[in-house]
MIZA-593243 format. One record per residue: x, y, z of N, C-alpha, C in turn. Coordinates in steps of 0.02 Angstrom, whole numbers, plus 50000, padded with zeros to 5 digits. Example, Ala and Ser with C-alpha at 12.3 -4.5 7.8 and 13.67 -1.06 7.14 Angstrom:
<rs>
506604971650390506154977550390506604983550390506424988850354506844994750357506455000250394
</rs>
This chain:
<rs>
467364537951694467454543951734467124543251803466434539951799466244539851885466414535151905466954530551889467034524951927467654527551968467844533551962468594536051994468214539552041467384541652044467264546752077467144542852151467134545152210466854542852275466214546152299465914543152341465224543152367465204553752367465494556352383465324562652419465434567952350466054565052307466134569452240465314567352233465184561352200464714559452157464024562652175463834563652240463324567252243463104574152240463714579352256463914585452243463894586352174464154582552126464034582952061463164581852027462904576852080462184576352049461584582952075461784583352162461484591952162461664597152107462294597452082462444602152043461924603051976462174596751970461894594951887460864596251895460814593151965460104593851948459934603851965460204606251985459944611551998460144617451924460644612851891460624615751802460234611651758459904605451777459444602651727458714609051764458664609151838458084613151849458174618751799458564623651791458604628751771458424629051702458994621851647458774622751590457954621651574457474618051610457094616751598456644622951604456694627951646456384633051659456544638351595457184637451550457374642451514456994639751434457044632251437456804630051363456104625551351455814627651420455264627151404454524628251433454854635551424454374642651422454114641951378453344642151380452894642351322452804649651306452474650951238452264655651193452004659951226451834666251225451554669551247450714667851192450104669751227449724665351203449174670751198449384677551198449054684451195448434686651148448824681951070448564683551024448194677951001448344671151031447904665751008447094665051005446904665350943446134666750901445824660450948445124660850969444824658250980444504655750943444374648250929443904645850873443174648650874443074649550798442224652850792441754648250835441994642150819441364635350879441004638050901440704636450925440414637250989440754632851042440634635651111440884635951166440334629451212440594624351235440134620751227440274617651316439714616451349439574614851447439224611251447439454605651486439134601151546438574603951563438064599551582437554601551605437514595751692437304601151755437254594651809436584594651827436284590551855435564591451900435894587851976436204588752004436254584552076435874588652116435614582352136435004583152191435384582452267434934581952312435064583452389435114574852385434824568452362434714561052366435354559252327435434563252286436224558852263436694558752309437034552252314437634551952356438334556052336438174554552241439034559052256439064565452246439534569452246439724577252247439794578652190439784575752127440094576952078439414581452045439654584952002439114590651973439344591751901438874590651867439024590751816438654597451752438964601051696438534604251665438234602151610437494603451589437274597451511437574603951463437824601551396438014602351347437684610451338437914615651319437634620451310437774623651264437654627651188437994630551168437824637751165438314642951193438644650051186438824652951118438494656351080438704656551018439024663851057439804664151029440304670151068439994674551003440024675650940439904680350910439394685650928438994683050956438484686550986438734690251049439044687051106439254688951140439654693451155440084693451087440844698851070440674703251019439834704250987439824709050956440064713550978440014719950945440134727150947439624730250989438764727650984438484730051027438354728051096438374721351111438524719951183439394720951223439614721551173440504723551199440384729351238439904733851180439804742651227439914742051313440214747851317440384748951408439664750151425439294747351482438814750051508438894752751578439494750451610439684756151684440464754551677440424762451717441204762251687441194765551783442074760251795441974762951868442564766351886442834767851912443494774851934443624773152005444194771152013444594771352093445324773652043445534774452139446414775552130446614770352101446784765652115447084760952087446734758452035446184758051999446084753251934445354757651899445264754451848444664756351807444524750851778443834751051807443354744051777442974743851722442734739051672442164743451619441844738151624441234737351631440514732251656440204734251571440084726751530439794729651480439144727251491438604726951433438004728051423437574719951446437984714951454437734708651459438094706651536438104712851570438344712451653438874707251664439414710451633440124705351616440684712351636441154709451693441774714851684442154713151628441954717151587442314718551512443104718551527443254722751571444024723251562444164727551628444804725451666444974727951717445814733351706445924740651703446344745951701446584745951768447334742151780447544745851843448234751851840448044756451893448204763051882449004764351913449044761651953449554762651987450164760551944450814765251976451334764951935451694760151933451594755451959452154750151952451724744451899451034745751906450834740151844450804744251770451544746551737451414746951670451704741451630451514743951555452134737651520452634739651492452894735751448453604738351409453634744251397453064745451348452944750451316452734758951375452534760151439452324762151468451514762951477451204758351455450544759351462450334755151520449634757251544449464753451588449114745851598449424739351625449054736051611448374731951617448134729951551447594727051538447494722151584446954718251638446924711151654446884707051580446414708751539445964701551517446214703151459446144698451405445964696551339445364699651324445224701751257444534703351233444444697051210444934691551183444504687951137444464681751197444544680551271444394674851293443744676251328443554668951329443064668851380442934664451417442394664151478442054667251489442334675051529441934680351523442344686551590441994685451644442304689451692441854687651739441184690051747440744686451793440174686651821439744685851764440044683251717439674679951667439234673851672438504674251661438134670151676437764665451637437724659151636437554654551566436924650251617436354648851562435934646251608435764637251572435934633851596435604626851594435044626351504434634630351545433994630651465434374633851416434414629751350434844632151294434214636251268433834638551259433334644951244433354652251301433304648251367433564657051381434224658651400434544653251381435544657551374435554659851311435234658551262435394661751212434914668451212434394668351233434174673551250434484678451283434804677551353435124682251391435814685351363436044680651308436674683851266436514689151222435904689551222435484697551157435194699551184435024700251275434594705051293435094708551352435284714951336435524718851374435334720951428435864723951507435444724051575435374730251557435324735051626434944740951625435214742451697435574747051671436014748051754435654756951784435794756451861435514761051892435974768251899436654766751852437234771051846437384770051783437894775551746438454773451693438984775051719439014778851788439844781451787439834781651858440454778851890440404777651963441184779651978441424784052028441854785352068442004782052155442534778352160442534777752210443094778352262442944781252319443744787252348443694780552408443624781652462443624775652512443224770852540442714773052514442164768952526441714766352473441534759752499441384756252409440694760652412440564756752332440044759752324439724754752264439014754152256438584748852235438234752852165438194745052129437794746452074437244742652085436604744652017436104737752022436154736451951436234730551922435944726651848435564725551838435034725751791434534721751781434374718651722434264713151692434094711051651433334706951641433024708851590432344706351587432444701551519432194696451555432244690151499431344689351488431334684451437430574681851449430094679151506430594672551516430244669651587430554671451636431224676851652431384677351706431754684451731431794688851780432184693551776432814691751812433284693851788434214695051821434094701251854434304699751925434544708051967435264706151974435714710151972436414709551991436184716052034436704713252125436774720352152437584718652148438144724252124438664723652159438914729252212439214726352250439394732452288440244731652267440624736252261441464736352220441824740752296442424739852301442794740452352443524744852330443554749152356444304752852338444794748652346444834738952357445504737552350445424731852288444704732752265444534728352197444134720652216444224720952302443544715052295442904719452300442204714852288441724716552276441254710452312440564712952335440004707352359439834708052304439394702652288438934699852224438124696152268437604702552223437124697152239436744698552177436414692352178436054689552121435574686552126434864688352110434424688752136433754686552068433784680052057433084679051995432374677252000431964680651974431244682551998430964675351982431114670151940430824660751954431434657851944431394653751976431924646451984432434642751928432774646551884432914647251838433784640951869434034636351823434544633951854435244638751813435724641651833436294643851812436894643451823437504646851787437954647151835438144651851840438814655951871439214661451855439994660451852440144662851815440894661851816441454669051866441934666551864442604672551907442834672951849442684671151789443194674451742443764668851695443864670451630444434666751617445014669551637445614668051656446224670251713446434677051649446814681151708447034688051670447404683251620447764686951563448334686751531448884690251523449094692551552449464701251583450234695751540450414690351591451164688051562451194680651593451364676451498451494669851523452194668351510452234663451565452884661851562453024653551573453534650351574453604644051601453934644551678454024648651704454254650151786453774648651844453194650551822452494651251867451724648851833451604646951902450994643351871450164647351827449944644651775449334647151739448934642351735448234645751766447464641451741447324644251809447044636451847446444637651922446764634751971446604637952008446644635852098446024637452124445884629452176445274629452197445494625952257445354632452298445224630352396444714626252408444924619152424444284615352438443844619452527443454612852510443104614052603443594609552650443914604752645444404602752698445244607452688445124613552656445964616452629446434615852590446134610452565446584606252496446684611252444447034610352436447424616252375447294612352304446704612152251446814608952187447234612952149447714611652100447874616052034447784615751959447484617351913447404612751866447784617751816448374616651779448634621951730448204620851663448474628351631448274629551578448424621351513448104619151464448294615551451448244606751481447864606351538447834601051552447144599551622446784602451556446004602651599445994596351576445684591251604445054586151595444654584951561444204589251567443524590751563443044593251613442434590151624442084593151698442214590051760442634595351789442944591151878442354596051920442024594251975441684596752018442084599452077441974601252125442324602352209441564606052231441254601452286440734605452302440994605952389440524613552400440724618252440441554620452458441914619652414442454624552378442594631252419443124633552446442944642852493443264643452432443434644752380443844649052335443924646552251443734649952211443794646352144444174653952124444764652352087445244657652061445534657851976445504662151939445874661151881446594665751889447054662851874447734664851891448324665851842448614671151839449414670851793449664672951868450394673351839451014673151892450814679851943450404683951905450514691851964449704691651973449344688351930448714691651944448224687851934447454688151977446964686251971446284687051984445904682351963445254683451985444684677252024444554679552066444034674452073443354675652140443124668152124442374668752184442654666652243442164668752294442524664752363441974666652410441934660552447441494660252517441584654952558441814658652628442344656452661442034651852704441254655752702440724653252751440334645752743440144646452678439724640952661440034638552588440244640152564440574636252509440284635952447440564633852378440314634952333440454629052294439904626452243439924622752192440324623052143440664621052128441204623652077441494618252026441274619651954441574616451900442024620151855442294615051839443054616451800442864613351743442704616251684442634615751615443244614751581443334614951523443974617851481443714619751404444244622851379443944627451290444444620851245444364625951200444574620851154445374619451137445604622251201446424620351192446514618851265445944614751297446234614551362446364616651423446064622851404446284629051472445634626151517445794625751571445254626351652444894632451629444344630151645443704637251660443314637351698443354640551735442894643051812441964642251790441634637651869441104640651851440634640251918440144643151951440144641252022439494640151989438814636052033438404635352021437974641152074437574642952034437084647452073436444646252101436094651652122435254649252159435014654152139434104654952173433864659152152434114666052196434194665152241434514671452285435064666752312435744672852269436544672552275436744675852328437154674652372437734679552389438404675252384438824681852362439334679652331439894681952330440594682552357441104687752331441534686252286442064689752279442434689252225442924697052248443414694052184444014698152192444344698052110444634703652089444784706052016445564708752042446134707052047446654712152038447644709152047447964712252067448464710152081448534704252149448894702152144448944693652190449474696952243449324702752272449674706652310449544703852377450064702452433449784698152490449594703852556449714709852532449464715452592448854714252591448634715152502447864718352482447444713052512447634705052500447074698652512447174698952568447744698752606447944697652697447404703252730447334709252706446734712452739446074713352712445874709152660445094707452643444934699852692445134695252690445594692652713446084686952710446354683252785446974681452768446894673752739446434671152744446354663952692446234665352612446354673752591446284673952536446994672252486447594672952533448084674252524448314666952508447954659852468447974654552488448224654852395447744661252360448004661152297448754663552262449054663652327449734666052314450094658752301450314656452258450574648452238451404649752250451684646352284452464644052292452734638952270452014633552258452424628352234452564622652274452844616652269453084610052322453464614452402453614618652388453844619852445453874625552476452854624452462452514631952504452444634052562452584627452610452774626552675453294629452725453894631852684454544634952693454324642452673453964641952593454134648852551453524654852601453014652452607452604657652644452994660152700453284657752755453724661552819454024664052796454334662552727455174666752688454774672752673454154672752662453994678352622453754683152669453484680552719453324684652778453914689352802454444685152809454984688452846455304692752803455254689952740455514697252676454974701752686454234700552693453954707452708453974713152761454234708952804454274712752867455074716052885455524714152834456264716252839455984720552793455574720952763455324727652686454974730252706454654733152766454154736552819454734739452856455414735152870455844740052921456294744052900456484741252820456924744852800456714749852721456214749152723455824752852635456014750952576456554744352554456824743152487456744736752493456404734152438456544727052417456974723152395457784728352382458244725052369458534722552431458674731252472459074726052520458534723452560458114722352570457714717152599457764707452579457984709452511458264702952488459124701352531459354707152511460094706352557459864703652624459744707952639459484706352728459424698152752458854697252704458464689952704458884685652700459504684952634459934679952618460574680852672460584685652712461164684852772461094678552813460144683352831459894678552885459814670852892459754668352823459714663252776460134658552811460784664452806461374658752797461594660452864461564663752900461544663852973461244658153000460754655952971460304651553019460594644052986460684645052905461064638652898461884638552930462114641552960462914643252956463114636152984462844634453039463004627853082463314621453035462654620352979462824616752918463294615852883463294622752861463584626252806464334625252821464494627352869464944626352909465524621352925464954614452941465284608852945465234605052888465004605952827465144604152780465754605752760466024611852762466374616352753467104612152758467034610552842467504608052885467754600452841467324598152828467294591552788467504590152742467214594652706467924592452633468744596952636468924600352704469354601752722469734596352740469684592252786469684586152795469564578952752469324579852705469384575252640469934578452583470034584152574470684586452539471304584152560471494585252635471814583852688472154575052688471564572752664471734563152649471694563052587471454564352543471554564452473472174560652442472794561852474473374556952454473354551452481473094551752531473024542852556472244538952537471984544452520471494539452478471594537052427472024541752382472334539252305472824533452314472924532152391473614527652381473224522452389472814521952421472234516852441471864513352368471534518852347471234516952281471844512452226472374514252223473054511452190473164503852215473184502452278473344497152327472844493152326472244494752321471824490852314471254490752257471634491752204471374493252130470804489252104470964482952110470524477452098470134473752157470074474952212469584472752280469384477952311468754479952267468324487252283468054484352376468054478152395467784476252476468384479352524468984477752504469454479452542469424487252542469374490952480469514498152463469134500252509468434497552534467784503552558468094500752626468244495452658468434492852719468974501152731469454499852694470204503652730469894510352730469504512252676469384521452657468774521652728468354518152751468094517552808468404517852874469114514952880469634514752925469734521752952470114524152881470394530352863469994537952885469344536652866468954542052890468914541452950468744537253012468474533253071468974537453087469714535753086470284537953116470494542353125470394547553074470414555153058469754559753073469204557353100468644559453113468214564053058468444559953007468134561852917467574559352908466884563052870466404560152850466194560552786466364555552759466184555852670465574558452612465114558452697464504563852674464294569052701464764572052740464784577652769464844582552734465014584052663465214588252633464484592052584464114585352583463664587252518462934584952565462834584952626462174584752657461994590352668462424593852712462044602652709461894603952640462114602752577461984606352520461294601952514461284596952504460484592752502460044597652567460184600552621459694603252646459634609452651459884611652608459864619052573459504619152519459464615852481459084612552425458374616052424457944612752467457174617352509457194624552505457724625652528457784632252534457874636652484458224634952434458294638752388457784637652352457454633352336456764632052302456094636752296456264636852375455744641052415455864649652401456344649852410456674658952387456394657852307456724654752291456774654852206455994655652176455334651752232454594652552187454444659552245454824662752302454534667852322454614674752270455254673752262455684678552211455204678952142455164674952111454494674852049453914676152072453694673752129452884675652113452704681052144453094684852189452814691352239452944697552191452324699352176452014705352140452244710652176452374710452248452914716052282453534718152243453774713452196454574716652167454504721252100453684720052079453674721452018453634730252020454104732151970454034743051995454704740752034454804739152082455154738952142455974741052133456034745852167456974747752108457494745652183458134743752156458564743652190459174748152207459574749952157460054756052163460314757052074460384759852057460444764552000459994758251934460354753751914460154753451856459624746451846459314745451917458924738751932458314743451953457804742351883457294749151907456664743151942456624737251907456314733251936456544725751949456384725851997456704718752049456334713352014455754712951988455344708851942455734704451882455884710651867456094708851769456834706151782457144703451723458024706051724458374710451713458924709451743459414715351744459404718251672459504725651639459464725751572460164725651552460684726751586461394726651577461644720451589461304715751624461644709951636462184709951661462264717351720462884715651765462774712351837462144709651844462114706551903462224697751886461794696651816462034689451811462864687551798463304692751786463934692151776464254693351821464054696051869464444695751944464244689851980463684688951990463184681152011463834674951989464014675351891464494671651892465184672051908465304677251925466124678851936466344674652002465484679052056465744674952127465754670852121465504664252077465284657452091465924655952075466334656252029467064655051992467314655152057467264662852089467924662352146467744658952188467264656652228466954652252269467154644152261467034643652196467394638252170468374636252174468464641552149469074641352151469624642252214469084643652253469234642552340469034635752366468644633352359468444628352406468764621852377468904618152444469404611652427468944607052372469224603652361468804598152331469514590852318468954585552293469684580752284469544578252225469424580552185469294577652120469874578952081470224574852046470904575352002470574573251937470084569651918470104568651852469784572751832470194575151747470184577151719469554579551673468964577051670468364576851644468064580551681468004578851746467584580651800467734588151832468344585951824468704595651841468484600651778468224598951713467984604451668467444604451684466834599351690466354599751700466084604551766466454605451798466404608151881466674615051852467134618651816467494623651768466984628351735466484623951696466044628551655465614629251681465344627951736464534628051788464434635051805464964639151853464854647551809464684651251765464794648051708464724650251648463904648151617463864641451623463154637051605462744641751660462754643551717462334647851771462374655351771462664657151740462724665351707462454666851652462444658251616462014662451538461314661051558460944656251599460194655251620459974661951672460504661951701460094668051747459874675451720460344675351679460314681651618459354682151611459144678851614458504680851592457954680151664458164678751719458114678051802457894685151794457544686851846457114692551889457864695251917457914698751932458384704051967458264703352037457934702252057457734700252142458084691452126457914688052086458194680352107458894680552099459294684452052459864685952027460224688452094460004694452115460244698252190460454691352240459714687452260460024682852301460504677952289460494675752234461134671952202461884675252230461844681852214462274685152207462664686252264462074687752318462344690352374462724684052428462394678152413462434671052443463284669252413463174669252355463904668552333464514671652368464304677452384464824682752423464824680752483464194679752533464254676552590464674670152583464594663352535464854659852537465674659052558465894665752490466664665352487466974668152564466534672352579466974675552658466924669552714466374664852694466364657752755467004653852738467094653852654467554649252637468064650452639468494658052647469094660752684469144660952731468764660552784468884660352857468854652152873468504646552865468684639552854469524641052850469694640752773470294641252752470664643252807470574647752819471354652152859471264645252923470604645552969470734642453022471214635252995471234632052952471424626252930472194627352920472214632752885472924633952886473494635952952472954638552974473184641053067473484633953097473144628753082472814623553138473414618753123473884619853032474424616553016474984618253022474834625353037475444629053084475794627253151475004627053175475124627253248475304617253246475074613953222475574606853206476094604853184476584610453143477294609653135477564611753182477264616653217477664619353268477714615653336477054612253350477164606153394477684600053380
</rs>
């Protein structure tokens, strides 16, 4: 079958195919949701580092520690010891100065069911601002001695507002000051009365929703900007990054983490007993520290600020996807809907590709056009494939045909859709976000599945418009069911990725009737000459 195919079919067929191997791979192998997975009784077990100011390397390490969690997850250190109140979320700080669990309020973060959702797991750990100390006598100490806060119940309308912690150990006291922020970051200081070595953690990452679409575990902003990622499942063991601006735990919409933009932070990456990355910064005797608990929303980080927005992940081709996303925010600032803001976007898209798009267009207009004299060619010179590429080289030269003109704009569209495709998943903007009657959120999928069935209808007619020169028989079914194979994967697509599919398709076909007609014009106006 591909030995009948030529250079320009053959590659059009391998974009195709790879952008349905991308897809299947995204559909079959989505991992478990991992909500309910029991934590082993173990103990929880850390690296221990001593790096000094004389060591040469950066690497930091933690000595062996063990956390007995039972203690930790009793019933009586679980107790809420401040419970905090904003518009948007409810915090509960329990008794061993740990955010127990983060409530956000607003209407677009519920779940299936309509409730509001949870960040964390009860049964993972560490939570945040959870603190483990080096000496295996007073971490186990500080896991059974409760703080002593200067509040139990805190309201906050626009202006933050501060707690104090305290914990009294044997040889040492814990002050936690936090101060908490109406958009969910918070300063951290931490303050111990002798020289005690520790660490603190940002938290094990929310668990709100896993998927195989978007990335889970850590992102860590080095000090030269380097973006590390380490997913769930494929920790190491103890990796260091010292002076670090950002240590983050992350699912697709939401996160948490430390950050200092100024001077940087020590930061090890542990893992549990299945692998997961776990946050841990190293501390002093007097901390300052921030941090952030909430949605991966790029208004909220862009105005705490804008290097926070580094935890927003796109993926290989974050380079493209951040401007895409800018310019979808700002077409969704002019016009108030995130659907047609997607319309909008995918016009412009293809406005700006049209030039391409275009002369590709033109190209296999012009390879349909010779198609009989290539077949006569291929016939004539059946057995001396040197002569065949000589004359079909002739042939194009002469006719001003380019054999890869047809399928290069699609290779540089490629980026592009990549880039839509990880903006479309990861912007927490779509989630709530409704479009017109029965698309209540741009997030999820369609529940009728009439957008992935129009998505495939256009692609059929798009198809069934545009020239092509393929006659054999194999290759023409295979090119036949690709509508169909791309209608049943999208079915489970976000409604915002589905829309742009959708709308592109439609743009496509009106480029590919106006091509057409001019072509047909152009054979008019040559009989008549």
């Amino acid at each position: 079958m591909f030995e009948k195919m030529d250079t320009n079919q053959r590659v059009i067929l391998a974009i195709v195919l790879s952008l349905g191997v991308f897809l299947i791979y995204d559909y079959f192998f989505m991992p478990k949701n991992e909500k309910n997975t029991k934590l082993s009784e173990k103990n929880t077990t850390i690296e221990k580092s001593a790096p000094t100011a004389k060591q040469s390397t950066n690497k930091a390490s933690m000595e062996k520690e063990k956390v007995q969690e039972n203690l930790s997850n009793s019933s009586e250190f679980d107790k809420t010891l401040v419970k905090v109140e904003s518009k948007h979320f409810t915090m509960f700080i329990d008794k061993i100065g740990r955010i127990k669990q983060i409530i956000l309020k607003d209407k677009r973060f519920v779940t299936e069911s309509g409730e509001h959702i949870k960040l964390f797991d009860d049964k993972k750990l560490p939570k945040p601002l959870e603190i483990r100390f080096s000496d295996e006598s007073l971490n186990s100490e500080a896991f059974k001695t409760p703080y002593i806060s200067d509040k139990t119940s805190i309201n906050i309308d626009n202006t933050p507002v501060s707690i104090k912690l305290t914990q009294k150990l044997s040889s040492t006291t814990v002050n936690k000051e936090i101060k908490i922020y109406p958009d969910g970051h918070y300063d951290l200081k931490v303050k111990l009365s002798s020289d005690k070595k520790y660490f603190i953690s940002p938290g094990f990452r929310p668990n709100v929703r896993v998927d195989g679409y978007t990335f889970h575990g850590v992102l860590i902003k080095e000090a030269d900007d380097t973006i590390t990622m380490i997913d769930d499942g494929d920790a190491k063991g103890t990796e260091s990054f010292r002076k670090a601006k950002i240590a983050a735990a992350e699912d697709r919409y939401y996160t948490t983490f430390l950050y200092d933009l100024k001077n940087g932070l020590d930061v090890i990456v542990s893992k549990d007993e299945e692998e997961n990355p776990i946050l841990f910064v190293e501390g002093k005797k007097e901390f300052d520290i921030n941090g952030y608990v909430g949605p991966k929303d790029y208004k909220i980080l862009n105005s705490i600020n804008p290097e926070l927005t580094s935890v927003i992940e796109y993926g290989f081709f974050t380079f493209i996807a951040k401007p895409m996303f800018k310019i979808l925010l700002a077409i969704y600032n002019a016009v108030g809907n995130w659907g047609w803001a997607i319309v909008i976007l995918t016009i412009l898209i293809r406005i700006v590709l049209f030039p391409l798009t275009f002369k590709g267009m033109v190209s296999m207009q012009k390879l349909k056009e010779l198609s009989p004299k290539i077949k006569e060619l291929q016939q004539k010179y059946k057995g001396d494939p040197q002569k065949l590429n000589a004359h079909m080289m002739q042939l194009y030269k002469k006719h001003g045909a380019n054999p890869m003109g047809g399928c290069l704009p699609l290779l540089l569209q490629i980026p592009v859709f990549f880039a839509i495709y990880r903006v479309l998943l990861n912007a927490i903007e779509l989630k709530g976000a409704e479009w017109i009657l029965w698309i209540k959120d741009l997030s999820a999928m369609d529940p009728y599945f009439i957008l992935p069935i129009l998505m495939g209808a256009t692609m059929f007619i798009h198809q069934k418009i545009t020239p092509t020169t393929i006659t054999d028989p194999m290759q023409q079914k295979i090119f036949q069911y690709l509508p169909i194979v791309f209608t049943f994967f999208f079915i489970t697509f976000p409604a915002g990725l589905t829309l742009y599919w959708f709308v592109n398709n439609i743009l496509s076909i009106i480029q590919q009737l106006i091509v057409n007609k001019a072509f047909e014009n152009r054979k008019v106006v040559k009989k008549e000459a």
